[in-house]
N, C-alpha and C positions, 0 to 999 in steps of 0.2 A: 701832288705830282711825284714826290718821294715813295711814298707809300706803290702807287702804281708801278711807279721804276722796279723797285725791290719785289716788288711781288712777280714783275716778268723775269726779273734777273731770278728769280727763285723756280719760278717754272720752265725757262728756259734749261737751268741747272737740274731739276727734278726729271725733265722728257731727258736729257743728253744721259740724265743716271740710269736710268731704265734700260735705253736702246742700249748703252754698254752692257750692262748685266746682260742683255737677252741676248746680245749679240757673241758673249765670249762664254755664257754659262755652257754646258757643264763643267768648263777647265774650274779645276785643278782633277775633278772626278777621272779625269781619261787616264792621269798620270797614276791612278794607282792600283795594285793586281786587280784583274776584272773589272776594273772601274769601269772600260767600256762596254765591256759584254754585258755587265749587271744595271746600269745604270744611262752610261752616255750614250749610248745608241737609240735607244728611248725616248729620251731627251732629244736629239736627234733628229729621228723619226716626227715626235708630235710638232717640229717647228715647221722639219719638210710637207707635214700634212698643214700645217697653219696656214702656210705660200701657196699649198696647189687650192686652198680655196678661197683664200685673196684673189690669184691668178684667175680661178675659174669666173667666180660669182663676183666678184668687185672691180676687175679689168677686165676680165670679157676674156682673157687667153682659152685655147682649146689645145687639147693631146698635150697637155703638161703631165710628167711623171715626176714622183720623188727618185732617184737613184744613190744611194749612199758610198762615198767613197768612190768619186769615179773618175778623179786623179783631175779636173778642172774646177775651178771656182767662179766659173764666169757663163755660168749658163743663165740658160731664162730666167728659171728658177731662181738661181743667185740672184741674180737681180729684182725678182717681185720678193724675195725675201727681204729684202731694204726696205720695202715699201710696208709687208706684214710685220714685222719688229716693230717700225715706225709709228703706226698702227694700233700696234699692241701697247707700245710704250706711251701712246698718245694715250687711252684710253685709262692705261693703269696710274699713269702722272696725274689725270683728273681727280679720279678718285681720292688720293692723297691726299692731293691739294686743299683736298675739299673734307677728308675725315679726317686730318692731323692736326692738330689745331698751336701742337709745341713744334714752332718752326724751325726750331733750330735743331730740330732730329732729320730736318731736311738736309740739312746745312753737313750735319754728320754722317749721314747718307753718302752725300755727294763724293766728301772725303774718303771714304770707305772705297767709296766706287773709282776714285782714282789710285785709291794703291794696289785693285784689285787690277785697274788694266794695265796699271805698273809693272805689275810680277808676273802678268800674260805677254808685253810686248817684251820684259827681260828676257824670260824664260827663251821664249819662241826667237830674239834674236841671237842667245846663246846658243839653239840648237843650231842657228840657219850660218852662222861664224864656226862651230865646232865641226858642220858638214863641209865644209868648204879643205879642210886639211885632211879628209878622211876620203878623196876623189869621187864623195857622192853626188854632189850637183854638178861640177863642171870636172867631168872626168877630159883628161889630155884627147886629144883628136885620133881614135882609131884607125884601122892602114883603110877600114873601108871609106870612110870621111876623109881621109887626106887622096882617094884617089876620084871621090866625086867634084862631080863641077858644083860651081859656084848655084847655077841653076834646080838644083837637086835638093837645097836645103828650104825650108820654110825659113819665116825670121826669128822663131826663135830657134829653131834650128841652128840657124849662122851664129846669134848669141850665143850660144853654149857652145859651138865651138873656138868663137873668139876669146870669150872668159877662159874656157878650159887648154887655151894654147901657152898661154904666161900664167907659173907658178907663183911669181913674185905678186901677180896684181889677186890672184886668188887668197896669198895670205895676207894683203891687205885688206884685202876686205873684208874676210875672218876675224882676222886682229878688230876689225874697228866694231864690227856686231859683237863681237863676243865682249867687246871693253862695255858697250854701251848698256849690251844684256846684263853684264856683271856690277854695272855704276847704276841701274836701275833698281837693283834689286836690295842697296842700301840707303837709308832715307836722306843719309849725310849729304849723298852725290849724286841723288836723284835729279837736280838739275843738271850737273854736266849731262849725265845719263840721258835727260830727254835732248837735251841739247845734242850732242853727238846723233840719237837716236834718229834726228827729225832731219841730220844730216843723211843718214845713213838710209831710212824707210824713203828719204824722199827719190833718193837714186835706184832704189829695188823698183819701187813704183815706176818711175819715168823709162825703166827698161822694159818692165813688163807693160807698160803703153804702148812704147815704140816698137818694141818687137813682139807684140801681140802674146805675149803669155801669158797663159789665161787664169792669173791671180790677181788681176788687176783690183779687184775687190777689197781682198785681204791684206793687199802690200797696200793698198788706201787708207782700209783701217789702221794700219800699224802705222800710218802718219798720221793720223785724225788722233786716235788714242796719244800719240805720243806728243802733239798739240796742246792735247789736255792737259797731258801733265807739266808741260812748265808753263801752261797762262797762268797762274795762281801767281807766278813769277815775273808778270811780263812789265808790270810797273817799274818792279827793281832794276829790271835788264834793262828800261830803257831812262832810267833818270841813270844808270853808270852808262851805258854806251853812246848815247844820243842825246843828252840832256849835261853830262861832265858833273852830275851832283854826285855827293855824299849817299851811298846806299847802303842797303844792309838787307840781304836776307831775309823775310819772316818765317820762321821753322816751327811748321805744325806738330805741335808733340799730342799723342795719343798714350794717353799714363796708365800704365799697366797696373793696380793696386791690388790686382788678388794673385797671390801667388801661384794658384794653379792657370790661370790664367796665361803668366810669364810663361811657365814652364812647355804651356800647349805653343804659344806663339812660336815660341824659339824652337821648337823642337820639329812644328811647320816648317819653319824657315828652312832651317837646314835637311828637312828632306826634301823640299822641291829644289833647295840649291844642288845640291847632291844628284838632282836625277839625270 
């Protein structure tokens, strides 16, 4: 009965590592000169053509197009692409399971794959906290929007001029993406970090529900991803918060022992911190 536990808790953990990879790869690629021109649009490309033949031939959809870059997240397509990742990741987790036979490369996998959606949901809430002071998402209300009727706006339309009416609540919200983006991206304080995070992605998300903006996908994953990163944690959290026991952190350390090794990680680090 052990043995079967561990073995679903492993594959459960092997399909979750996959659908993240397929779902956030090619980042870090995008972030560097040409990255997208040479590489991420490609990449791109073969997942948007993966979805229109899931869509086609495996759900029956008709007139699906790939369109790249077309400023929503929430089309059809988006959405049979959950189902094609899902899909893929089911198929590629089998295999694994089934040619790897040292499981604890699973196990280091898995880790890997959490510090890789670590430095995706940082990064990406640092950019979406640093836009917020620069009047690129909720710019102040225009003389032409302050002299339409209330009827005239769609809801996210009304959203963004409510956000964008109070300064104060915009640099709040900045402040707290950009702490959370900035506590994610070191391993010390990756828990506050997802912690804050799962505060922070859950209110993007429940805005873009209620007032139908259509990122509703992405502002999901960046609460699912950031889920992930503090369950590893969620025993501790709860024998201190809920239980009044003696806790203590487990802090997974990954030992750097070749020196060019150090030297590459660190010098990663700090150019995607930098971007």
């Amino acid at each position: 009965m052990k043995n079967k536990s561990g073995f679903l808790n492993q594959s459960i953990k092997t399909f979750i590592g996959f659908y993240v990879l397929i779902y956030i790869f090619p980042f870090p690629v995008n972030h560097f000169p040409y990255g997208y021109m040479l590489i991420s649009q490609h990449i791109d490309s073969a997942k948007g053509s993966l979805s229109l033949f899931v869509g086609k031939y495996v759900l029956g959809f008709e007139n699906l197009e790939y369109v790249p870059l077309n400023g929503s997240g929430d089309t059809t397509l988006d959405y049979i692409s959950l189902v094609s990742y899902g899909l893929l990741a089911a198929l590629i987790s089998m295999a694994v399971l089934f040619l790897v036979r040292n499981k604890s490369r699973l196990d280091q996998f898995y880790h890997l794959i959490l510090i890789y959606a670590r430095y995706f949901v940082g990064l990406t809430l640092i950019s979406y906290g640093v836009i917020k002071f620069l009047q690129g998402q909720f710019p102040s209300p225009s003389y032409l929007a302050l002299e339409s009727t209330y009827g005239d706006f769609s809801p996210m339309g009304l959203a963004w001029r409510f956000f964008g009416y109070s300064d104060l609540y915009k640099g709040f919200m900045g402040v707290a993406e950009t702490m959370a983006g900035l506590l994610l991206l070191i391993r010390r304080t990756q828990l506050l970090g997802a912690l804050i995070s799962i505060t922070v992605t859950a209110n993007i998300f429940l805005v873009n529900l209620s007032f139908d903006v259509p990122v509703k996908l992405f502002s999901g994953h960046l609460l699912f991803f950031s889920l992930l990163i503090a369950l590893p944690y969620l025993r501790s959290l709860i024998d201190f918060f809920l239980l009044h026991k003696p806790s203590q952190l487990t802090s997974i350390v990954y030992p750097l022992t070749n020196k060019w090794k150090k030297i590459i990680y660190w010098g990663a680090k700090a150019y995607f911190v930098g971007l």
